[in-house]
C-alpha positions as CSV (number, residue, x, y, z in Angstrom):
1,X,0.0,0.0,0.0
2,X,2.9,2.3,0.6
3,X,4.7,1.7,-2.4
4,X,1.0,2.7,-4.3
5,X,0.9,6.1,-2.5
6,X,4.6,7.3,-3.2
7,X,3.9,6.1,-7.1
8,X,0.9,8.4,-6.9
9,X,2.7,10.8,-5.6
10,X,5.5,10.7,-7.4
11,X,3.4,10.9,-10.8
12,X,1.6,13.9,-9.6
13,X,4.9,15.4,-9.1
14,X,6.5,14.3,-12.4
15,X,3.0,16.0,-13.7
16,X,3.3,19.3,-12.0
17,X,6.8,19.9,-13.1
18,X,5.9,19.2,-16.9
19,X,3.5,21.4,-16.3
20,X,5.2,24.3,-14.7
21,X,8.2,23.5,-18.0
22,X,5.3,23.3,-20.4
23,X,3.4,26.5,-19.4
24,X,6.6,28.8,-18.8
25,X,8.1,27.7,-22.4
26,X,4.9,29.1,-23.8
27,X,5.7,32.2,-21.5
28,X,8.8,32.9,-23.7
29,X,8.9,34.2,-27.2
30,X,8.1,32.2,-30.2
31,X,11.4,31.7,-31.5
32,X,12.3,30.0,-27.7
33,X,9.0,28.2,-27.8
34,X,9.7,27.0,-31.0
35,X,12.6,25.6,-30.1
36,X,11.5,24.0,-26.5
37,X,8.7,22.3,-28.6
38,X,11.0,20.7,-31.1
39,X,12.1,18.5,-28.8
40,X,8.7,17.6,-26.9
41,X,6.3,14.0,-27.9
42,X,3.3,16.9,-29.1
43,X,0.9,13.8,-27.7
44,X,1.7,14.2,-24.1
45,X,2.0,17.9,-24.7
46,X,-1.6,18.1,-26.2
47,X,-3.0,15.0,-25.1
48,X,-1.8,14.6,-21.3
49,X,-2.1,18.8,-20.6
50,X,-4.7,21.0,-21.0
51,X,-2.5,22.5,-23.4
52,X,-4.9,24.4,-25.3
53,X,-5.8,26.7,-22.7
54,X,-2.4,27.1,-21.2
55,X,-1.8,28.3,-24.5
56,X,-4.8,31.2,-24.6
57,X,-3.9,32.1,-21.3
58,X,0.0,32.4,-21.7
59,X,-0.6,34.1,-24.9
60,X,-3.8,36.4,-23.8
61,X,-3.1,40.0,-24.5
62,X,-3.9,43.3,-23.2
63,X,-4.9,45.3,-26.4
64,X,-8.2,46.2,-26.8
65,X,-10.5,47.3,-30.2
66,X,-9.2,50.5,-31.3
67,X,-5.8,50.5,-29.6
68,X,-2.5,50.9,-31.8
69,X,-0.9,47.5,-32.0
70,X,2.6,47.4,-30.6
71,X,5.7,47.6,-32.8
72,X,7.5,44.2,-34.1
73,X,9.6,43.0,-37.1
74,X,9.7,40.2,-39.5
75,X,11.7,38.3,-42.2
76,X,10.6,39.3,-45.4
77,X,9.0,37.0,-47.6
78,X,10.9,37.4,-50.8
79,X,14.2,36.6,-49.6
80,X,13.9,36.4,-45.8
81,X,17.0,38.5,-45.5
82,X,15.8,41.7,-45.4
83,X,13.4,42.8,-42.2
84,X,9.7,45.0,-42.2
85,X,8.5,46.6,-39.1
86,X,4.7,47.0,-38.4
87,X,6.2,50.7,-37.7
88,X,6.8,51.5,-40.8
89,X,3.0,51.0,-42.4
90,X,1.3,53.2,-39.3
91,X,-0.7,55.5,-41.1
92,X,0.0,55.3,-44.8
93,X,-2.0,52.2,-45.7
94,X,-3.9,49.1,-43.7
95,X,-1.8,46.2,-42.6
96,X,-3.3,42.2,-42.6
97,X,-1.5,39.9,-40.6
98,X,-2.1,36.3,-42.0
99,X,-0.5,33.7,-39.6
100,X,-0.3,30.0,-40.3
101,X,-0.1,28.0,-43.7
102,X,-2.0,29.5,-46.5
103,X,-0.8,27.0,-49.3
C-alpha cells in the first residue's frame, strides 16, 4: 500500500513539473518556444495537458478594439534576409496579418 501512494505521488509530481516547464516555455517568445517544442512527444504535450488553454492564457493580451498594436519585425518574404516593421506602415495604408499555412 505504501509503495501505491509514493507512485501516486511521485506521478503527480512528475505531472506538476511538466506542467510548470510546459506553461513557462509558452511564456517565452516564439522563437524559444519554438525551439522548446521541437524536442517535446506533441501527444503528451496536447493529449496529457490542457495545453490548449495554457496556450490562450499564456498568450492572452492586453490590447483592446481601437488600440494601436505594438511595434515588431519580420523576415521578409521574398528573400527572408531583409526585415519590415509594423512601424513603418502606421498610417499610410492598412496592414493584414495572415499567420499560419496558406498554401
Amino acid at each position: 500500500m505504501k509503495w501505491l501512494v509514493r507512485g501516486g505521488l511521485f506521478l503527480v509530481t512528475c505531472y506538476i513539473v511538466l506542467f510548470g516547464t510546459v506553461l513557462s516555455a509558452m511564456l517565452q517568445p516564439p522563437e524559444r518556444f519554438g525551439t522548446f517544442m521541437r524536442y517535446m512527444p506533441m501527444p503528451v504535450i496536447w493529449g496529457g495537458l490542457p495545453a490548449s488553454h495554457m496556450w490562450l492564457w499564456a498568450r492572452k493580451g492586453t490590447l483592446s478594439e481601437g488600440e494601436v498594436a505594438p511595434d515588431f519585425s519580420l523576415r521578409s518574404a521574398k528573400d527572408r534576409t531583409q526585415r519590415v516593421s509594423l512601424s513603418s506602415y502606421r498610417g499610410r495604408q492598412p496592414v493584414v496579418l495572415v499567420f499560419g499555412s496558406y498554401t
